[in-house]
N, C-alpha and C positions, 0 to 999 in steps of 0.2 A: 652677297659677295661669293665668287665661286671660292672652291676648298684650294688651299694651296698643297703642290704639289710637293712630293718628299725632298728635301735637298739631295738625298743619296742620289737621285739617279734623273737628276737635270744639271743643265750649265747653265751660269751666269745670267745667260740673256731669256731662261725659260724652257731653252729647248731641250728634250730629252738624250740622254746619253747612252744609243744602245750600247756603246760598249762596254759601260759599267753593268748593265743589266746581264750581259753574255759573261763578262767574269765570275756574276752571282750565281747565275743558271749554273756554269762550268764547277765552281764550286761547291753547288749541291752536288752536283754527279758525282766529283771526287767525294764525296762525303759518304753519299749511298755504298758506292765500288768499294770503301772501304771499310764497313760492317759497322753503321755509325749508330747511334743511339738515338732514341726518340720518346716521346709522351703521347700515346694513342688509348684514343676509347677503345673498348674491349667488348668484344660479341662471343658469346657461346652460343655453337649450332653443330659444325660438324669438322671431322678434322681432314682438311683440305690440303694440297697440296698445290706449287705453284704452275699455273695454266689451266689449272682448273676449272670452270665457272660452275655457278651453281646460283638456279632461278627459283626465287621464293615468290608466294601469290599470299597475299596481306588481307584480310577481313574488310571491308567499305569503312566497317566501323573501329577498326584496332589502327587508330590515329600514330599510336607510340611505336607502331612494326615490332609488338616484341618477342622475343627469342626466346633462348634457357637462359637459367639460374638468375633470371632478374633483371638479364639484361637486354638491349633494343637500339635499333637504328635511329630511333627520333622521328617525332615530326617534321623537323628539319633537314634530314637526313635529302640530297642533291648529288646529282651523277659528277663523279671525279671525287667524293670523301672516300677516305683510307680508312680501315679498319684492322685492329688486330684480332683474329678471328681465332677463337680455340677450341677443339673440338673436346669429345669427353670418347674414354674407356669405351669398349664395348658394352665388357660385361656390368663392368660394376656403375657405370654412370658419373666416373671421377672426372674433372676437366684436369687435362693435361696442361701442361706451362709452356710446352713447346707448340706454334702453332705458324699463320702464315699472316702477311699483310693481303687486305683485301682491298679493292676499288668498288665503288659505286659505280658499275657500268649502264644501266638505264634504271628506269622508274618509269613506268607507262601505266596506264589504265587497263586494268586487264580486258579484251577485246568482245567479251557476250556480254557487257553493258550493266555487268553485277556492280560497278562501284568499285569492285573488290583493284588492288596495287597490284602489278605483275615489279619484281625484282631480280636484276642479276646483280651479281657479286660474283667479280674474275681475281684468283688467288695472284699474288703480284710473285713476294717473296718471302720466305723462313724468318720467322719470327722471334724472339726468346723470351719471357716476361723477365724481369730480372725484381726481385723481391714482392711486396704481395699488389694486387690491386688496390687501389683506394676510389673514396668519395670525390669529386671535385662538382660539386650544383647539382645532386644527384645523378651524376654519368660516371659508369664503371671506368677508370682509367688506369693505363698502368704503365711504366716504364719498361721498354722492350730494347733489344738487340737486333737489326739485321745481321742475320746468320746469311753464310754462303749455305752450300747444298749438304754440309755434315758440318758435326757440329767442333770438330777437332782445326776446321779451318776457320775458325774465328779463336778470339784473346777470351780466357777465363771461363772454356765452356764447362759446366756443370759436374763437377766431379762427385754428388748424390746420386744419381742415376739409378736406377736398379738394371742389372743386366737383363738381356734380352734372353728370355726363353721361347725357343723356336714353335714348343707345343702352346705356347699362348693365341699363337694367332690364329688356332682350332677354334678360338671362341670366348679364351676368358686373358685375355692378355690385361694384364695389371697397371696400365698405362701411366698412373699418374703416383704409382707407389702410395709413398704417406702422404700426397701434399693435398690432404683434404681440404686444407685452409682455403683454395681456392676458389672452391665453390661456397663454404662458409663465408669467404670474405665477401663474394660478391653475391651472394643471398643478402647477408646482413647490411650490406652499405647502403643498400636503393628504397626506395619508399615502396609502402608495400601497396597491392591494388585498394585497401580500405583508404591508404592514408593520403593515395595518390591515386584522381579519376583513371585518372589515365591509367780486274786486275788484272793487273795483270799481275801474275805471280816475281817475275824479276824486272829490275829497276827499271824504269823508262827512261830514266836521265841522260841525255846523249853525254856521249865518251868523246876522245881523241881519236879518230880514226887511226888504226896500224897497218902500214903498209904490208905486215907480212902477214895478215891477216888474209889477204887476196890470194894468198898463194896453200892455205891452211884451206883444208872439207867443212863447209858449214855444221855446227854441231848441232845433233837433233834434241829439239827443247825437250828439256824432262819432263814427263806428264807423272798425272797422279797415280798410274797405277802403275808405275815403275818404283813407289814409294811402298806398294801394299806388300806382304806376306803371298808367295804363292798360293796357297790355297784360297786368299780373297779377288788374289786378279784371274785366276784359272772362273771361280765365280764370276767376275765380272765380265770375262770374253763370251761366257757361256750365255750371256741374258739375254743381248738381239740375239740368238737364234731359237732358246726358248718363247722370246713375243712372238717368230715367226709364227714357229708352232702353234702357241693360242690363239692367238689369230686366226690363223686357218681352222681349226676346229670349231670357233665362237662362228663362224663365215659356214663353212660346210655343214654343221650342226645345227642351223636356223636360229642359233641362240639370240641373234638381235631383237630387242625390242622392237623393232620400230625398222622405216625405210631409212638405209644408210646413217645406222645407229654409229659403228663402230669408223665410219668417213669422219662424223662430227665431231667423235671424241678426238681423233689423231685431230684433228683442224684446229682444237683448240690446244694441246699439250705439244702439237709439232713431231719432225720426225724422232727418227730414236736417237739419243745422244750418241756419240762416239764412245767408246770403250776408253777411251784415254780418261774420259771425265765419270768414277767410279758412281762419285755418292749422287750425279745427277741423273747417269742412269738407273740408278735402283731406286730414285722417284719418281723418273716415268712411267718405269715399271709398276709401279703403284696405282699410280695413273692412271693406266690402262686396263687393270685389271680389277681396280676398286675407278669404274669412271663416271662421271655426271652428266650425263643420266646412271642412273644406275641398270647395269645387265643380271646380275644376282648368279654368278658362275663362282664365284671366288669370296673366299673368308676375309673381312676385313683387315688390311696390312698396313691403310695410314698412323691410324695411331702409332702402333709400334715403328713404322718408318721414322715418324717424328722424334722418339723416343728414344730413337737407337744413341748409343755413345758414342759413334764413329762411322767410318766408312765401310769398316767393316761388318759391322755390325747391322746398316740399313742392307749389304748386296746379302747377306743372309736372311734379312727378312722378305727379300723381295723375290731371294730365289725358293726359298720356302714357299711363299704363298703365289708364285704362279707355276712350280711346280704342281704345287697339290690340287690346283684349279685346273692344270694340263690332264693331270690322270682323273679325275672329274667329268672333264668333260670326253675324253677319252671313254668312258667308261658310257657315259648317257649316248656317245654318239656311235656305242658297238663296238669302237676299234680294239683292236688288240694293242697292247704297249711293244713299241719297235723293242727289237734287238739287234 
């Protein structure tokens, strides 16, 4: 006997009802758009940021694809799974709680015939863990928050935080503070190799039209950086012309790796955000500067991006470290610093 189909989303006589499926579909959206919560397995590898991709190559023989602190994509592991991905500290090796949702974009055989897995994983969006990891059949799992682009634009963001010190991101930036338990928790929950082979931001709601509204100047929407402190939107006007800057130096300086290193990166992270949207700029900015592939011009500034308490707080780390990456490269490629 064939399997009967769900009642949700057929009529009477059997036939399917896309319009109840497009309600549900519609209904996820509102949910995501709306910083909604979720149960995802948990990968530690690196700390990503979104539009990011980033392609890992798996062993013939490492069946389980596994990662840091114990934990791994699965053997089951199919293009389209989400993952919440968290990177760790620089210096110290701590996995931070703030991190991104990832997709399973391909799984292919890697192409010299070794056996070996070619893997991407494209960062989707802002992650949050919200209290510790746990076991569930041996897979790291944990209850997370879709965050917007800072963490002051979603309910209940984390008022622990250690502030941002701008000299961390030379090299020893403390990412994850106290919360060692995370890598504890998810060391200790998985079996070990002996024991195991293997918005919109104002309403949508339509109104009453007012006639004398036609004869009233359209009023220009608020953006977010009409919300910040002048010294953080003076920062934020100032960023696309500092990427201009690096840019040109990483281009004129022969710093790419590779043919049309720095096309690939923009083609995956898109162009530069608009100045109106604060804390999405100063993750591109991250983006660009710490990018995947990696270029090796500039001090790591995801973590701390992720890390930061606000809006303010990520366009200082972003202009910090592609500042110090501009006189860097400045410096290797001769020029004198403008005046």
């Amino acid at each position: 006997m064939a399997p009967r189909a769900s009642r949700g989303g057929s009529n009477d006589d059997g036939s399917f009802d896309l319009s109840t499926l497009a309600e549900r579909v519609a209904d996820l959206r509102r949910q995501e758009a709306s910083g909604s919560s979720a149960t995802m397995r948990v990968i530690v590898l690196d700390a990503t940021l979104p539009g990011q991709r980033l392609g890992l190559r798996f062993d013939a023989k490492d069946a389980k694809r596994r990662l840091h602190a114990g934990t791994e994509l699965g053997p089951l592991a199919e293009v389209g799974d989400t993952f919440c991905m968290l990177g760790q500290a620089p210096s110290s090796g701590q996995i931070i709680p703030m991190g991104v949702e990832v997709r399973l974009a391909r799984v292919e055989p890697f192409p010299d015939g070794s056996g070996d897995v070619e893997v991407e994983l494209r960062g989707i969006r802002r992650v949050r863990i919200e209290g510790q990891p746990f076991n569930e059949n041996g897979v790291a799992m944990a209850k997370v928050t879709f965050m917007d682009w800072a963490p002051e634009d979603t309910p209940s963001a984390p008022a622990d935080l250690a502030d941002q010190d701008l000299a961390n991101i030379r090299g020893s930036h403390p990412a994850a503070g106290d919360r060692e338990y995370l890598e504890e928790k998810l060391r200790g929950m998985l079996p070990s190799d002996d024991e195991d082979e293997e918005g919109e931001e104002e309403s949508t709601r339509p109104t009453r039209p007012n006639p004398a509204d036609e004869r009233r100047p359209p009023r220009a929407k608020k953006s977010k950086l009409d919300a910040l402190d002048p010294e953080s939107a003076a920062l934020a006007s100032a960023l696309p012309s500092l990427a201009r800057e690096w840019e040109r130096l990483v281009r004129e300086g022969g710093h790419e790796r590779r043919e049309g290193h720095l096309d690939l990166v923009k083609s995956h992270i898109g162009d530069v955000p608009p100045v109106e949207e604060p804390a999405r700029l100063a993750a591109w900015v991250g983006a660009l500067i710490n990018p995947i592939p990696a270029l090796g011009v500039a001090y790591e500034i995801r973590p701390a991006l992720l890390m930061a308490r606000d809006t303010r707080g990520m366009l200082k780390v972003a202009t910090e470290g592609i500042t110090l990456s501009i006189e860097r490269l400045r410096k290797s490629n001769g020029e004198q610093k403008n005046t």
